[in-house]
C-alpha positions in Angstrom: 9.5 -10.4 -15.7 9.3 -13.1 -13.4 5.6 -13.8 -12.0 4.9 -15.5 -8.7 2.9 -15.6 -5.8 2.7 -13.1 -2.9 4.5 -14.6 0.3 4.6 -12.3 3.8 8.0 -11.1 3.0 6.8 -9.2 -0.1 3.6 -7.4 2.4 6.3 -4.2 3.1 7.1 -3.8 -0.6 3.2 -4.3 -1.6 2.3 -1.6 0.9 4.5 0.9 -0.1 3.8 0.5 -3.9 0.0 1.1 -2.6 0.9 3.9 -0.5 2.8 5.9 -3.1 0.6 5.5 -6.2 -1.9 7.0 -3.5 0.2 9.7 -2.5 1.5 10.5 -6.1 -1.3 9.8 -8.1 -4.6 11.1 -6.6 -3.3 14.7 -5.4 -6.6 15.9 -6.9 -9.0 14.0 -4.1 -6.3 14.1 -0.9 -4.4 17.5 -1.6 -1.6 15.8 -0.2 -3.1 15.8 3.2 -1.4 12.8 4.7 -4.7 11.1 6.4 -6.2 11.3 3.2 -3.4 8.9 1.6 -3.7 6.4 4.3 0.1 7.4 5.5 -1.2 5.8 9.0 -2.2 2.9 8.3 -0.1 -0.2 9.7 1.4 -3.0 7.7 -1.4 -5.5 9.2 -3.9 -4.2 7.5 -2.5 -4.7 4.1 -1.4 -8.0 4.6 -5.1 -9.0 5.6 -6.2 -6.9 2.5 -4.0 -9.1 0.7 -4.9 -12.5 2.1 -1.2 -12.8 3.2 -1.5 -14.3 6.5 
């Protein structure tokens, strides 16, 4: 396993790594209703979550 710093290339893979634990993972509090697993949000937002700007 190679460690490394985030770069803004890597923003797309971090978001949808957040998005499907969300989505797989917390059925119990969403019930797969797709506002409740942030399914809208944009890339943007992540990426300023991250500090990736």
């Amino acid at each position: 396993m190679r460690i490394r710093d985030a770069v803004p290339e890597d923003a797309t893979a971090a978001w949808e790594v957040v998005r499907r634990s969300i989505a797989e993972l917390c059925v119990a509090d969403h019930h797969n209703d797709p506002a409740g697993t942030m399914a809208g949000q944009q890339d943007a937002r992540i990426i300023q979550i991250m500090g990736i700007t």
